[in-house]
C-alpha positions in Angstrom: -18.2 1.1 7.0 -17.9 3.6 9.7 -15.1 2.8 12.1 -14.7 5.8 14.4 -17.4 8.4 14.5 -17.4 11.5 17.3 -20.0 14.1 17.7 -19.6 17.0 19.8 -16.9 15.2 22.1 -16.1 17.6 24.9 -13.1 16.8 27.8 -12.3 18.9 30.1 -9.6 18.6 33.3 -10.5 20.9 35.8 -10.9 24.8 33.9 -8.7 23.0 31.0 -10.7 22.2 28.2 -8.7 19.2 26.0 -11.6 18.5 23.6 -13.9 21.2 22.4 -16.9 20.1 20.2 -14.9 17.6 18.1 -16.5 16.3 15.3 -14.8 13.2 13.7 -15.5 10.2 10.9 -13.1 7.7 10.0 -14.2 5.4 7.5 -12.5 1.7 7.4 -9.3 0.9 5.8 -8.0 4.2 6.1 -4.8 5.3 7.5 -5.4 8.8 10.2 -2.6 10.9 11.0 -3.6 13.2 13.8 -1.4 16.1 14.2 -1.0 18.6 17.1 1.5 20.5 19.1 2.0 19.0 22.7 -0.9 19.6 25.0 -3.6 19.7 21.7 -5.6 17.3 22.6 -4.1 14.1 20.3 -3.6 11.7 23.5 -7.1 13.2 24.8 -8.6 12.1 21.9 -6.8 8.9 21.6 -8.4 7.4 25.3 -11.8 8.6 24.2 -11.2 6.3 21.5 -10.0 3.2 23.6 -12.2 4.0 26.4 -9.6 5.4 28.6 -11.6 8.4 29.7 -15.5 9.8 30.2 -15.9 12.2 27.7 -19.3 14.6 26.9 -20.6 14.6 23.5 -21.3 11.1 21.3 -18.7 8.6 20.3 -18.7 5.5 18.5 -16.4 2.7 17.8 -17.7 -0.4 15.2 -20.7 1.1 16.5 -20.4 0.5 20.4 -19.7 3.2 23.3 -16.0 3.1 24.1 -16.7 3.9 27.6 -19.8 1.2 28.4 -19.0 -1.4 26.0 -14.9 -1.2 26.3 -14.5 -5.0 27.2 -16.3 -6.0 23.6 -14.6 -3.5 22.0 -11.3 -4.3 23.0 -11.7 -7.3 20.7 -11.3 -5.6 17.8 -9.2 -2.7 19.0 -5.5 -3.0 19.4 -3.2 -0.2 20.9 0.4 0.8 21.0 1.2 3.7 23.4 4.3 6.0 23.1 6.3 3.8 25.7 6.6 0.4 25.0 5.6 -0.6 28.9 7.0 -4.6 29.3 7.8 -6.6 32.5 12.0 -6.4 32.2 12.5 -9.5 33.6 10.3 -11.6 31.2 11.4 -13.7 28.3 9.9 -13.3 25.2 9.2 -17.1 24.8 7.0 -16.3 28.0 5.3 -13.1 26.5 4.1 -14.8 23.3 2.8 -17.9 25.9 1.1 -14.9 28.4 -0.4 -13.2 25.1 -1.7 -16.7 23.6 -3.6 -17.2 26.9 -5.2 -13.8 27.6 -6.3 -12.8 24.0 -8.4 -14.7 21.9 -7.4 -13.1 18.6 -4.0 -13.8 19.1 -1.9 -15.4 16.4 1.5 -17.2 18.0 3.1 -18.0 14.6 2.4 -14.7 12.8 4.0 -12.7 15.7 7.1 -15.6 15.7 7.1 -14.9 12.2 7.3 -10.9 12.7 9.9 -11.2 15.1 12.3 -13.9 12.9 13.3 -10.3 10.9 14.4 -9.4 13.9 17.5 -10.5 16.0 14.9 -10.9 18.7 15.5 -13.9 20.5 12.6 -15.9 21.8 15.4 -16.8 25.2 15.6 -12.9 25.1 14.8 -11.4 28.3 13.4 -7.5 28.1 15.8 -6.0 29.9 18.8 -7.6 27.4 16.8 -5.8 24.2 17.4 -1.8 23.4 14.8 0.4 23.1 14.2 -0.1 19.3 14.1 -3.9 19.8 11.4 -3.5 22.8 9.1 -1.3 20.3 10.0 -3.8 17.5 8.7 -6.8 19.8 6.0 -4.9 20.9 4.5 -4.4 17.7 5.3 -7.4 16.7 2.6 -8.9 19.2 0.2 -6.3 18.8 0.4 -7.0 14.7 -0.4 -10.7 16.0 -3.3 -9.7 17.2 -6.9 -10.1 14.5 -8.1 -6.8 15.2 -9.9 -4.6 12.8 -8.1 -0.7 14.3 -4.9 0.1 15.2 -4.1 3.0 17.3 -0.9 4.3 17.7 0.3 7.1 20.0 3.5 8.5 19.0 4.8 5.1 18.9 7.7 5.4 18.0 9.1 8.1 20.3 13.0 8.3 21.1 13.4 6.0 18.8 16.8 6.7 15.9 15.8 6.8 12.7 16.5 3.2 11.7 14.5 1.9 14.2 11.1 4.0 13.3 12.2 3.1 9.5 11.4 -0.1 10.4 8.9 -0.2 12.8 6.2 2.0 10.0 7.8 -0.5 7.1 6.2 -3.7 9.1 3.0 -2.2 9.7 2.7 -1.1 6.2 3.8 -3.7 4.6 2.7 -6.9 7.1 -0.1 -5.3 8.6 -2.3 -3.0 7.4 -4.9 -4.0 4.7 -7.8 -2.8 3.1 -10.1 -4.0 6.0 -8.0 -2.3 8.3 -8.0 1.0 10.1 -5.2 3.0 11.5 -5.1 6.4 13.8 -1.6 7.6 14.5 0.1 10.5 16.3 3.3 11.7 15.8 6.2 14.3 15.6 8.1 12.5 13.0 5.4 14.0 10.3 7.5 13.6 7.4 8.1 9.6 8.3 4.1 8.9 8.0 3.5 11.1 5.5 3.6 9.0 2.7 1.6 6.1 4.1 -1.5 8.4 5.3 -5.0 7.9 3.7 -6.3 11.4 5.8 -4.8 14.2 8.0 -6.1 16.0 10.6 -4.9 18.7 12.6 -5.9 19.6 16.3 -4.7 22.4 18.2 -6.4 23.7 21.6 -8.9 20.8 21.7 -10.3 21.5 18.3 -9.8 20.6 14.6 -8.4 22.9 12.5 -7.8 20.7 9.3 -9.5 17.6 8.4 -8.9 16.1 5.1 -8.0 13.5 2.7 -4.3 13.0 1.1 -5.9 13.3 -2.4 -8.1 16.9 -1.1 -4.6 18.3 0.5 -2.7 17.7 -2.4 -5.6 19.5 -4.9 -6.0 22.0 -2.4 -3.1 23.3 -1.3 -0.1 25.1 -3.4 3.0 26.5 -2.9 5.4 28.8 -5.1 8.5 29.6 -4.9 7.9 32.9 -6.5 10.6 34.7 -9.3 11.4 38.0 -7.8 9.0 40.7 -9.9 6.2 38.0 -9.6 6.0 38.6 -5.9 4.1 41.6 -5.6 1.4 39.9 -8.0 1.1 36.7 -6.5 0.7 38.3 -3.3 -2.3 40.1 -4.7 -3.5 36.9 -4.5 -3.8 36.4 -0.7 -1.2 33.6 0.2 -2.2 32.0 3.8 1.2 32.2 4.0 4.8 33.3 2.9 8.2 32.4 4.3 11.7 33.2 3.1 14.4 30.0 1.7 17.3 30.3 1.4 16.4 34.3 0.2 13.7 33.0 -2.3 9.9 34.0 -1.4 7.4 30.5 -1.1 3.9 31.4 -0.8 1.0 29.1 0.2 -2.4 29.1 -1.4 -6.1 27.6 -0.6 -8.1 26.8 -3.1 -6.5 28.5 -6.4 -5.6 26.2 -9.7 -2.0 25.1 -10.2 -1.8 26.6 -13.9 -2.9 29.9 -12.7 -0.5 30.3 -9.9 2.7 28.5 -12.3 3.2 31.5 -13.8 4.6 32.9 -10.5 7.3 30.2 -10.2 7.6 27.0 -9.3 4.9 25.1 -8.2 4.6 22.5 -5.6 2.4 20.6 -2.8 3.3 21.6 0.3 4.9 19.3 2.7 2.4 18.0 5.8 4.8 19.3 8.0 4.8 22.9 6.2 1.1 22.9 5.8 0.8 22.2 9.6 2.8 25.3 10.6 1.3 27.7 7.9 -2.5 26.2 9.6 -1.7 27.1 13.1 0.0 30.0 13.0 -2.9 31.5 10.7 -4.9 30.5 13.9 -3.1 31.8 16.1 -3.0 34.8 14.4 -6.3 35.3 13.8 -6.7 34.6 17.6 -4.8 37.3 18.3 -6.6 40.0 16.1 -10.0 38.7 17.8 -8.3 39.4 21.4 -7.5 42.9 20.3 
């Protein structure tokens, strides 16, 4: 089943344009890192989804218009932003009875049972819990909640690394399930690496890379290349090469893993890696068209 699926979505601010003819399909039960330097067009992209903003161009979510039909679709949307907003002076007790009465789909006992791995109190007021334990409670309700996508803007921003340890190992592990779909942003690439289904990459309002785990890791090599090999395997047009710790590691598109071993040693490249060797190509390129 189709979950998400954008055609030609345009946004613009003014002269800025924040989406440029985005094309985009996310099938269900799949997890969708969306990755982009700051001012992309991730959070853009994001409110399109939930609704948040009038947008040019065709989008559909389980099939409805996010911007008519946002009230219906909010019933099977759920959405963590990257500050965990919450009334300091509220108990948690009162939170879970406030979330009971507004949302239909909402599940007391499974978000009581979320929070009892946490030393979350339900006499806790906001204002006594740190900044991990407000994302922790946040997400706690928000996992409460029946609903069939799960957005996530770089939720867990400022957050130490325990904290975001914890907060992706609950929503892999008591969340998400093969009826389930996920779109994530983040910085902390190498933290959701390992639980994404697909990637994509957006820089200046546009897709750049847009792919499955299993197509990046067939797709993509990188060598770190003996010495008197480099001249050879650069014959073989890297996308990119960068210099460890004085050792050469190219990055190929497209060319077979036993034909590039005999340069060195072979690897897939990290998201975070593959993300920087992506846009600096285009920016690159960019540059040469400007010339």
């Amino acid at each position: 089943m189709t979950v998400i699926e954008a055609r030609g979505l345009r946004k613009t601010f003014g002269s800025t344009v924040a989406l440029d003819g985005i094309n985009l399909r996310v099938e269900e039960g799949r997890i969708l890192g969306i990755i982009g330097p700051n001012g992309a067009g991730k959070t853009t992209a994001l409110n399109a989804i939930l609704g948040l903003t009038p947008y040019q161009g065709e989008m559909r979510v389980f099939g409805r218009d996010p911007w008519t039909e946002r009230d219906e679709l909010m019933r099977d949307v759920a959405f963590v932003a990257d500050v965990a907003v919450l009334p300091r002076w509220i108990k948690v007790s009162q939170l879970l009875e406030y979330m009971v009465g507004v949302h239909p789909r909402f599940d007391r006992a499974k978000a009581e049972g979320f929070l009892a791995k946490t030393n979350i109190r339900n006499s806790n007021r906001v204002r006594e819990l740190s900044k991990g334990m407000v994302a922790q409670l946040h997400l706690a309700l928000i996992m409460a909640i029946d609903a069939r996508l799960l957005v996530l803007d770089e939720p867990t921003l400022g957050l130490d690394i325990l904290y975001r340890k914890q907060f992706y190992d609950s929503l892999l592990n008591d969340y998400f399930d093969r009826s389930r779909t996920i779109v994530v942003t983040t910085h902390q690439v190498e933290e959701i690496e390992n639980i994404l289904t697909d990637v994509m990459f957006i820089n200046r309002g546009r897709i750049v890379l847009n792919c499955s785990m299993e197509e990046l890791e067939s797709r993509y090599v990188e060598v770190t290349v003996h010495p008197e090999q480099l001249a050879t395997a650069r014959a073989f047009k890297p996308i990119q090469e960068r210099q460890v710790f004085g050792r050469s590691m190219l990055l190929f598109d497209h060319l077979e893993r036993q034909q590039l071993a005999a340069f060195g040693e072979v690897r897939t490249p990290s998201i975070a890696d593959l993300f920087v060797a992506v846009i600096s190509n285009q920016a690159g390129e960019a540059q040469g068209a400007a010339r």
